[in-house]
N, C-alpha and C positions, 0 to 999 in steps of 0.2 A: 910297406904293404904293396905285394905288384903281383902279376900273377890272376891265376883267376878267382873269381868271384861267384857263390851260389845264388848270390842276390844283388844283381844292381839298380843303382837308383839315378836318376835324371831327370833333365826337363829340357824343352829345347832351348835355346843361343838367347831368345829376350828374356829370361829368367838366371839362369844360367851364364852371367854377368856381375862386376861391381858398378857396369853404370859409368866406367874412368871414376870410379870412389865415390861418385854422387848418385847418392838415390833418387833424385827427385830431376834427374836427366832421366833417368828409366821409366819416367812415364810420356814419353815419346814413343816408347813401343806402346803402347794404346793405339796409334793410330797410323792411318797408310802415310807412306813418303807423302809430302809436298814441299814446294819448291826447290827440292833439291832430290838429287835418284837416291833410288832405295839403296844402293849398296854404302852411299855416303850415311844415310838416313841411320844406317844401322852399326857402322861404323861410330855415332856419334850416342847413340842409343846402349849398343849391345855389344862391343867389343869381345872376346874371346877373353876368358877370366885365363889366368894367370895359372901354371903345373907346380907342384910340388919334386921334389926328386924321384918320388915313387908314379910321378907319371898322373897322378890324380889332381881335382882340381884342387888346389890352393884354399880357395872360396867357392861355398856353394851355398842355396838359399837355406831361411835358416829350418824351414821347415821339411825339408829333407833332409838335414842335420839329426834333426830329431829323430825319425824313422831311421836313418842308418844307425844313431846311438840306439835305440829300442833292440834294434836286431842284434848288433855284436851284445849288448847285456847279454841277452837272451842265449848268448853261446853260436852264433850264426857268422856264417859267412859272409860279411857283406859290403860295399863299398859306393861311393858315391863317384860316379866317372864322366868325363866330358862329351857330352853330346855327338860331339864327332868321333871320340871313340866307342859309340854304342855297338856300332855293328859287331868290334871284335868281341867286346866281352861278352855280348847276347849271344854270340854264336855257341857259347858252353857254359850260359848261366844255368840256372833251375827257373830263376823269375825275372823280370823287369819290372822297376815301383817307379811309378812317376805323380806328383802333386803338381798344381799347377791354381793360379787369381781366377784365373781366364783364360780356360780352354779353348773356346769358340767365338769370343768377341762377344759374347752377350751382358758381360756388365760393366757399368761404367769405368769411365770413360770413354771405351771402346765405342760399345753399343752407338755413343753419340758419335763417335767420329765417323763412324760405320755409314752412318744415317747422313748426316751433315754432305758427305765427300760423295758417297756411292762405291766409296772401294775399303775394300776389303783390312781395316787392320795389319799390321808387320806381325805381330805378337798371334793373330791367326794362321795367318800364310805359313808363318815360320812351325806355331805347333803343326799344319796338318803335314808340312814336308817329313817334319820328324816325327810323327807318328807313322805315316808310308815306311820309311827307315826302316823303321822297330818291325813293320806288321811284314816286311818282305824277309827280312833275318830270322824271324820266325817260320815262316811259310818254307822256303827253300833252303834254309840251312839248321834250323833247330825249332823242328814243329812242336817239341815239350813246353818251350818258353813257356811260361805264364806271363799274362801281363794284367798287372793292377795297376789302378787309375782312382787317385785320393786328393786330398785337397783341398782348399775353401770351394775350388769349384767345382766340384765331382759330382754335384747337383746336372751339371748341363747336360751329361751323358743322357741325361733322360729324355731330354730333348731334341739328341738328334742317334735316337737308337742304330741308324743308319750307319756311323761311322764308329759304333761299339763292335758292326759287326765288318764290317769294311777293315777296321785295326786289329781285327782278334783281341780285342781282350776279354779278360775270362772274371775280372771280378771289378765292380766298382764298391769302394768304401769314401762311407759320407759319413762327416764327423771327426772325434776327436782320434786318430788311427796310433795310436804310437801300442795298445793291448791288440788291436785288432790285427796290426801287421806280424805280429809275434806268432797270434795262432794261423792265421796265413800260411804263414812261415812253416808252422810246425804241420799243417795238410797238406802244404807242396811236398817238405820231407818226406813224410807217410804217405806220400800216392791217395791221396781222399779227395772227393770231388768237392770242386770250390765252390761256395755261392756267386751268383750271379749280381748279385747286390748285398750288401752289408751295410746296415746302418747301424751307427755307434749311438745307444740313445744317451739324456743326458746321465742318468742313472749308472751307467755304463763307462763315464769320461773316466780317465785315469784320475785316482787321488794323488796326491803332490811325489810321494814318496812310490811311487809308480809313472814318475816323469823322468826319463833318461837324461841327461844331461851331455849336451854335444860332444865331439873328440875329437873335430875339425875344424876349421875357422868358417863364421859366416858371414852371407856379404854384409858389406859393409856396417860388420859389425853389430846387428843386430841383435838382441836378446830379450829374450821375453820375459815380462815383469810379476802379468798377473794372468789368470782368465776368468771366463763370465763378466759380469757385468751388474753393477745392483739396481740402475734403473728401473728394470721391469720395462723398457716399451716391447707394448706388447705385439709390433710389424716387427723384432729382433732376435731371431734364434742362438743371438750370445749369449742373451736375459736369460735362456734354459738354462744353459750349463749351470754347472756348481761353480760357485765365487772361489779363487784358486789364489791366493797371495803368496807370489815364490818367495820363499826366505831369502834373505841378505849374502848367506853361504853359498846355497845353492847358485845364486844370480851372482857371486865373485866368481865362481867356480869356471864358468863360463864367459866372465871376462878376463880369466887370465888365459882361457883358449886363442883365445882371437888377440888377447894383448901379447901372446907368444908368438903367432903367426905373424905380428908385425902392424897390427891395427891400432890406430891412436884415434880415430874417429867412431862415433857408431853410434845406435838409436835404440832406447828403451822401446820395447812393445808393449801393448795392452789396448783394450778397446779406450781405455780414458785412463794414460798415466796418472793425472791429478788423482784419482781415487786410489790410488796404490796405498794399503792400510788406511783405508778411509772410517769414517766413522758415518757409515749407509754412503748418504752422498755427499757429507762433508769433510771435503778436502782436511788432513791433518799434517800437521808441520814435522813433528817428528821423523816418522816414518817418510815424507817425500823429502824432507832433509840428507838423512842418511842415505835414501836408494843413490842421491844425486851426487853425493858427497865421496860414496863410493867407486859410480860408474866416473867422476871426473878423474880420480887417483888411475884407474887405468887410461880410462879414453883423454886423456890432456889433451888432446885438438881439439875436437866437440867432441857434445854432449845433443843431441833431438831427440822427441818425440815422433813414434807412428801416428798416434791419436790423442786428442784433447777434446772433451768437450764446453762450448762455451757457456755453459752456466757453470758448471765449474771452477775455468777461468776467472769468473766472476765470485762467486763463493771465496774460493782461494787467498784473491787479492781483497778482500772486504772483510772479511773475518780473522786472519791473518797474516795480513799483505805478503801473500806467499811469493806470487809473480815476481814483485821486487826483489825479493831476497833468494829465487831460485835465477832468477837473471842475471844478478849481482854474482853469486857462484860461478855460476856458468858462463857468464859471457866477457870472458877475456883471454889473455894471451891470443893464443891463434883463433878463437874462435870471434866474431863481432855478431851474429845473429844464431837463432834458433826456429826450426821451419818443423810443421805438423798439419797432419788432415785434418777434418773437421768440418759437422755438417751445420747449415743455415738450413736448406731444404723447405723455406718458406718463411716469408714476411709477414700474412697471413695470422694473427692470432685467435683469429675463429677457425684456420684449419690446424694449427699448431695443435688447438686444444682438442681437434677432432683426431687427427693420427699420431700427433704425438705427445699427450699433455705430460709423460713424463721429463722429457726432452730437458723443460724449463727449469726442474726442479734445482734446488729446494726452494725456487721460483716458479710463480701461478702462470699459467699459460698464455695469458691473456697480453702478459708482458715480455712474450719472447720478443717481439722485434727492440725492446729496451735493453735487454740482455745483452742479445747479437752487437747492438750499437758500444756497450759498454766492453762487453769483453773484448770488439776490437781495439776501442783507445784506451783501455790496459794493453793490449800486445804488443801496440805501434809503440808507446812509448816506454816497453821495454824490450823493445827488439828482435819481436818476436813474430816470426810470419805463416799466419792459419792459410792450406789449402782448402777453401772452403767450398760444398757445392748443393745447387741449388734443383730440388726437382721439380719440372714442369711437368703437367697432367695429370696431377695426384688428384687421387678417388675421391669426388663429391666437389672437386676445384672450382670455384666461380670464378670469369672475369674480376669480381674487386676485388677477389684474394690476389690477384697477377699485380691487378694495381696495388696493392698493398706490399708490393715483393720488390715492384721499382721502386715504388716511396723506402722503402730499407735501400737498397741499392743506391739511391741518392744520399743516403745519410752516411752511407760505408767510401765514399769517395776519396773520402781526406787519408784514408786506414790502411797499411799500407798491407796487399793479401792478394791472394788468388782467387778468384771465385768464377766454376765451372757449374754450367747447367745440365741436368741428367734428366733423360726421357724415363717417365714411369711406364714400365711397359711388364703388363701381367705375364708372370710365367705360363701359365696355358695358351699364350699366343706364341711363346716361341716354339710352340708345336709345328706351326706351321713355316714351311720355306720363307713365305713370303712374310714372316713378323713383322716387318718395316712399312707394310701397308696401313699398319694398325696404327701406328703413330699419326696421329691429326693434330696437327698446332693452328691454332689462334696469332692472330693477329699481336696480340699482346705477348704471347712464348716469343715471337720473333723480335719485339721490344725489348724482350728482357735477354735474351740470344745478343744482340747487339750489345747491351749494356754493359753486361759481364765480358764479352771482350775487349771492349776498348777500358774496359778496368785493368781486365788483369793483363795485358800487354802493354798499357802504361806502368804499372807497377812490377811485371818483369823485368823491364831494363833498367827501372831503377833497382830491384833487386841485384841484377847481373852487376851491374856497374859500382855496387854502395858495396857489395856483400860474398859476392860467388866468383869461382873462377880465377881465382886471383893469380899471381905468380905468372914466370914466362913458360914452362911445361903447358899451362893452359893456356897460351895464347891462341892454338889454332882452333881450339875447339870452342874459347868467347868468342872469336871471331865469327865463328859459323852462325853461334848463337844470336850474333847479334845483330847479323845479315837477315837471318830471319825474322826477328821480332822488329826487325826495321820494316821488313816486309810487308808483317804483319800488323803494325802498326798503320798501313798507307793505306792496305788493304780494307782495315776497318774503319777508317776517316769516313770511304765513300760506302759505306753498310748501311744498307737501311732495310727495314721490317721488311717491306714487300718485296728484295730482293733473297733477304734468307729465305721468304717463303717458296719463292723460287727457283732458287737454288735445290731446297730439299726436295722439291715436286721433281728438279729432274735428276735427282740423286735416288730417287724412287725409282724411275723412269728406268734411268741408265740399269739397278743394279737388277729388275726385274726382267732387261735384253739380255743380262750376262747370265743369267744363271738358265740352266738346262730345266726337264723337265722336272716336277716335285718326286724325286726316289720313292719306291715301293717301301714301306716300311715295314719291316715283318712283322710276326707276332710278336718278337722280344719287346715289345714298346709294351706290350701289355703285360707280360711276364714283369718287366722291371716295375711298374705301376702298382700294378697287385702287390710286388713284397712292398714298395713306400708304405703304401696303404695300410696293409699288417704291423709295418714294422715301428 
């Protein structure tokens, strides 16, 4: 496939990466360079993914997979192309489609690093370069372009209307886009004027046999299991969607893509693998037998997870000691460990039971910090490691719910995990420039700031050291990693509360001398609002 294309798709360089084959180095672009320059930074983070013969990426994420499979079904010209070569093929596209976690640094981890440092994210810097790209290739050299803008975070566009209209693009879609890109598609052909917003409601998500099925390799291997969510919490717009279990065919299908391209590694997706043919919320053995049993016959390096939840975890192993026998499967030959997200987001089991009494289940609320404890010493001693994270300044939060957050915090010490803190920050503040004024921490968020780093930067190097990196190919790049987290390490020895607090006041400080005046915002902020509104 070479040549031009009616429809391209990309994202910019921190996306559009394998990470050096590790996914969970890619969350490094989250946040600005430190202690070492940004061109190493990114170098160690975001590497240039790898060409196929026909010139195209190799690997590309897997949710622009998707959308490029939707369009050639659909009979479409389309291709997924490397960043740096956007300019040539925009130059005589019909459209430009880009998805993207985190367009503008507004959700976690970013948002914290943002706050914490005073500067600006990699993974921001990089999208708004590449957005300029797109919107001058448009402007002087093919002002037809269309440009769509989708993705988990297609949301933010609304937030800063300013640079929807600075980038030219002509349609934002929110939600599940793989139907929505097709008719797109089909009013760019026919000369019809686009919406300016489209939202996909849940009603509207593709059914299973209206999910395209990828025709390129993605990174590292990722594919998706299920969608929706049967929880129900009710702060969770996955809980909307329709509950989706991809068939076993379907999900081979797409591991022989990627186990053709050359992938031995890679990660089941879903908001909680453990429910993959669940029965509501109890985990069931069969069905996560087979999915596992399956994806090892392709992926024989490993086998991760994107997400777990930990009452789950717990279910699982207590009902039918699943963890041990999905461990036991998976954790040999090349592989010694298995790593996944996963939220704590509170110690607290009076506020547990206020924002998320689901959360616990088929456990009572009241016993989430017993859960969180249990489903870590099930992980740890099967070799299993939660990136877990925790929000400070949630709605209605008291000082003893904080304290209640360090007393978990002390009982997670022995357990060997990640655990990052995330600023709750209302979407109607990032209306304004200055969102970072709104964040007010207490005395105890900076307790617990402290806490969870000198956790998870002890339990980094042990990770690095016991688990990751291995072999001489990766010698320079442990190396780097381990410079830093030595660093980082020394650095947090001498941390204390009333220094992070200080810190952040002049990360405040700094980030409100750098920024220019608040931009004029046109009317489109209200145009986009009203269709939310409607739609």
């Amino acid at each position: 496939m070479t040549g031009k294309f009616d429809f391209i798709i990309s994202v910019d360089r921190t996306l559009m990466t394998t990470h050096h084959d590790r996914e969970f180095v890619g969350f490094m672009t989250t946040g600005p360079a430190v202690l070492l320059p940004e061109r190493l930074w990114m170098w160690l983070s975001a590497p240039k993914v790898r060409k196929g013969p026909d010139g195209l990426p190799k690997f590309a994420p897997y949710g622009l997979r998707k959308i490029e499979a939707a369009l050639l079904d659909a009979g479409y010209s389309a291709a997924i192309v490397d960043p740096d070569d956007v300019p040539r093929y925009a130059a005589e596209a019909k459209a430009f489609m880009i998805g993207h976690h985190d367009y503008f640094a507004f959700n976690p981890p970013s948002s914290e690093w943002w706050l914490v440092t005073g500067r600006e994210p990699v993974n921001r810097k990089s999208l708004l370069k590449f957005m300029s790209t797109v919107a001058e290739v448009k402007r002087s050299r093919n002002p037809g372009l269309k440009i769509i803008a989708g993705g988990p975070a297609a949301w933010q566009w609304l937030y800063v209307p300013h640079y929807v209209e600075q980038f030219a693009v002509d349609t934002i879609v929110d939600g599940e886009a793989e139907k929505a890109v097709v008719q797109l598609a089909k009013a760019i052909v026919g000369g019809s004027e686009l919406p300016r917003y489209l939202s996909v409601a849940p009603r509207d998500s593709p059914k299973l046999d209206e999910i395209s099925k990828i025709k390129g390799a993605s990174v590292n291997g990722l594919i998706e299991i299920m969608r929706g969510c049967p929880r129900g919490c009710k702060f969770c717009n996955v809980t909307l969607r329709p509950l989706r279990y991809i068939p076993l065919e379907d999900i081979e299908e797409e591991l022989k893509v990627n186990r053709a391209a050359g992938i031995r590694a890679g990660i089941l997706h879903s908001e909680d693998v453990l429910l993959y043919g669940a029965d509501g919320i109890h985990p069931r053995p069969e069905p996560l037998l087979k999915l596992h049993e399956l994806a090892k016959r392709y992926y024989d390096k490993s086998v991760t997870w994107s997400h777990a939840s930990l009452a789950a975890v717990v279910a699982a192993e207590r009902e039918h000691g699943l963890i041990r026998k999905l461990s036991e499967l998976l954790l040999r030959d090349e592989q010694s460990f298995l790593g996944f997200q996963t939220g704590i987001e509170t110690g607290s089991p009076r506020l547990a039971h206020v924002i998320m009494p689901a959360k616990a289940s088929p456990y009572p609320a009241d016993k989430w910090p017993d859960v969180v404890e249990e489903a870590f010493s099930i992980l740890h001693d099967n070799h299993m490691v939660p990136a877990a994270t925790i929000i400070l300044g949630l709605p209605g939060e008291l000082p003893e719910d904080l304290t209640k957050t360090l007393e978990l915090m002390d009982r997670l010490k022995d357990y060997r995990s990640m655990i990052v803190p995330m600023f709750f920050v209302p979407m109607g503040v990032l209306r304004r420039e200055d969102w970072f004024r709104s964040v007010s921490l207490s005395r105890e968020h900076a307790e617990l700031m402290v806490a969870t780093m000198r956790h998870s930067v002890r339990w980094a190097k042990d990770i690095v050291n016991k688990f990751y990196l291995k072999g001489v190919a990766a010698t320079p790049m442990r190396s780097l990693i381990i410079y830093f987290l030595n660093r980082a390490a020394k650095f947090s020895e001498g941390l204390t509360p009333e220094k992070v607090l200080d810190y952040i006041e002049e990360a405040k400080e700094r980030m409100s001398s750098e920024r220019s005046e608040e931009p004029v915002l046109s009317p489109l902020r209200k145009r986009l609002e009203a269709a939310l509104a409607s739609s």
